[in-house]
C-alpha positions as CSV (number, residue, x, y, z in Angstrom):
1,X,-13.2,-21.5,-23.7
2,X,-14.9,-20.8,-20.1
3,X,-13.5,-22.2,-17.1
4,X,-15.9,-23.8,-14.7
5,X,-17.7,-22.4,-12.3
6,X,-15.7,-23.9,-9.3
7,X,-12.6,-22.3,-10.8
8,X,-14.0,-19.1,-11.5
9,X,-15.5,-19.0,-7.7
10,X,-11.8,-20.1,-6.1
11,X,-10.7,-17.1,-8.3
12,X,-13.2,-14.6,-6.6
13,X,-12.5,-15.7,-3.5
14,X,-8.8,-15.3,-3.9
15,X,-8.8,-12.2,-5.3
16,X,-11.3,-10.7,-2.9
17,X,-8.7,-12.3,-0.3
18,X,-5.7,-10.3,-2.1
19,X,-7.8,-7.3,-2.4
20,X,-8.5,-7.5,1.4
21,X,-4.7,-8.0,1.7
22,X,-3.3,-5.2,-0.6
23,X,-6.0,-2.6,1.0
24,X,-4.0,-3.2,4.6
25,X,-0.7,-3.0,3.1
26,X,-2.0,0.1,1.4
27,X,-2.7,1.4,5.0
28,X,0.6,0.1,6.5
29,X,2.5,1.5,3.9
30,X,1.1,5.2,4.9
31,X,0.6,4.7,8.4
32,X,1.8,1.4,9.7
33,X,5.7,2.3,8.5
34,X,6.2,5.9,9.7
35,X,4.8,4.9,13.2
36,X,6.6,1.7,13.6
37,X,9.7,3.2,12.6
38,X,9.4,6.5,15.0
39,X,8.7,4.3,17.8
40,X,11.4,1.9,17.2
41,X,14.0,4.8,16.5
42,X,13.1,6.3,19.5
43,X,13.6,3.2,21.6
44,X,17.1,3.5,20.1
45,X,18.2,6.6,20.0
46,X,18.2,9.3,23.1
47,X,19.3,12.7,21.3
48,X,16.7,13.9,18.8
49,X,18.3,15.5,16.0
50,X,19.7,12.0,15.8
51,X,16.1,10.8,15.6
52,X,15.1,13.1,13.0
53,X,18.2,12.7,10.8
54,X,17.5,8.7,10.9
55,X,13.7,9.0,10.7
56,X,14.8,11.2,7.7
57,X,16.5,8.2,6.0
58,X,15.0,5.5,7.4
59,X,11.5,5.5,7.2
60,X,11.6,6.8,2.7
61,X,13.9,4.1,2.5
62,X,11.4,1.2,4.7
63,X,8.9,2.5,2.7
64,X,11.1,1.8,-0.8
65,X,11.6,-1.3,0.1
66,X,7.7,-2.4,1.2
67,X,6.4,-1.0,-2.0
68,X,8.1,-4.4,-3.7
69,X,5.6,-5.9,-1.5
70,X,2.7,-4.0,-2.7
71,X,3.6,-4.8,-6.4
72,X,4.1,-8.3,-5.6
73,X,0.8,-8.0,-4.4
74,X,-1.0,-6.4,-7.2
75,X,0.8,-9.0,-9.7
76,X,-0.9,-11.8,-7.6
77,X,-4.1,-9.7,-8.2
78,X,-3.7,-9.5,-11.5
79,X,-2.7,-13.4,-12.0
80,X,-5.4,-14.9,-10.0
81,X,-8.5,-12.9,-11.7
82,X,-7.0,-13.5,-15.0
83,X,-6.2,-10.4,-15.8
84,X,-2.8,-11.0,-17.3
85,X,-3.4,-14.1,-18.8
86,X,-6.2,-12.1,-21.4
87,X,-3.9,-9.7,-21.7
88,X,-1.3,-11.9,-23.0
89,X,-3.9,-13.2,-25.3
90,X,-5.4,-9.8,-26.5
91,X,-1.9,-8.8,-27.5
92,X,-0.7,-12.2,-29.7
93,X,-4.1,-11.0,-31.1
94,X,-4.0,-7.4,-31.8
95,X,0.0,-7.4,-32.0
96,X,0.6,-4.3,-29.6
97,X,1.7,-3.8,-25.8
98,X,-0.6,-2.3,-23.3
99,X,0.2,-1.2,-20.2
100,X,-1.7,-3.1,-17.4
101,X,-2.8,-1.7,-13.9
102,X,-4.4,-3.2,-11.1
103,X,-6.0,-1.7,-8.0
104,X,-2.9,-0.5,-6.7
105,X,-2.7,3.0,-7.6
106,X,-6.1,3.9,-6.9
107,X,-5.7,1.8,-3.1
108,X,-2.6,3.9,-2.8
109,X,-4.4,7.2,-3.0
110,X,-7.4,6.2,-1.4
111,X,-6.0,4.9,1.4
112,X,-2.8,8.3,1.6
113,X,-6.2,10.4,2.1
114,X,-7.6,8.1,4.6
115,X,-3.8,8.7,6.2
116,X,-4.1,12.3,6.2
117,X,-7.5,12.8,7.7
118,X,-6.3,10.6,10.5
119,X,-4.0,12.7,10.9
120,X,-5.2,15.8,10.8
121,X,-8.3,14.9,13.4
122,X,-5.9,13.4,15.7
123,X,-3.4,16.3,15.4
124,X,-6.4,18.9,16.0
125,X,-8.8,17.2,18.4
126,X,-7.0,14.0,20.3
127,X,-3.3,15.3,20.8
128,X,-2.3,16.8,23.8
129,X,-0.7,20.0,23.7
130,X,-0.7,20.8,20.3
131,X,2.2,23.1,19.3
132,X,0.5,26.6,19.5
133,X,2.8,27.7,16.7
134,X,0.4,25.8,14.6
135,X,-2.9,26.2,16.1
């Protein structure tokens, strides 16, 4: 049983849309959280082994807690396309479990060397005074 084409274009449309979605999330969750929560620490705290001890804590913990938006977001993925829904219907079929993955763990990866490059180029060539212990 096919579902008709007007369905099956919504569902393109609002997976491209989560895909668009979960690919800036991906970036927020490498980039977006570690900077947002240095800047706000340091508009809270003046000593900086404070800052460090807290940034320590803080920003593994604000990243724990926005990857339950991430796989939120990849359960929406998987639930519009239809993903889950064959799933379900392969296994009353074939009576065994498989484990289902969407495009979060490759976004994740892609988007942690994306992260890194950054940076590394903005470390080397855009930073001013660069620790020489480094360099």
């Amino acid at each position: 049983m096919s579902a008709p084409s007007g369905a099956r274009a919504w569902e393109r449309i609002a997976g491209g849309f989560v895909l668009v979605v979960l690919a800036l999330a991906c970036a927020t969750f490498w980039i977006g959280i570690p900077v947002a929560s240095l800047w706000a620490l340091g508009e809270l705290t003046d000593s900086g082994p404070t800052h460090f001890v807290a940034a320590v804590v803080g920003i593994p913990c604000a990243m724990a807690a926005f990857a339950l938006a991430l796989f939120w977001l990849n359960g929406l993925y998987l639930r519009i396309t239809g993903v889950l829904a064959r799933l379900a219907e392969d296994e009353r079929e074939a009576d065994w479990r498989r484990r289902v993955r969407g495009p979060l763990e490759p976004m994740l990866l892609l988007s942690l060397a994306i992260a890194l490059v950054a940076l590394f180029v903005w470390f080397f060539v855009f930073a001013e005074n660069p620790s020489r212990q480094v360099i």
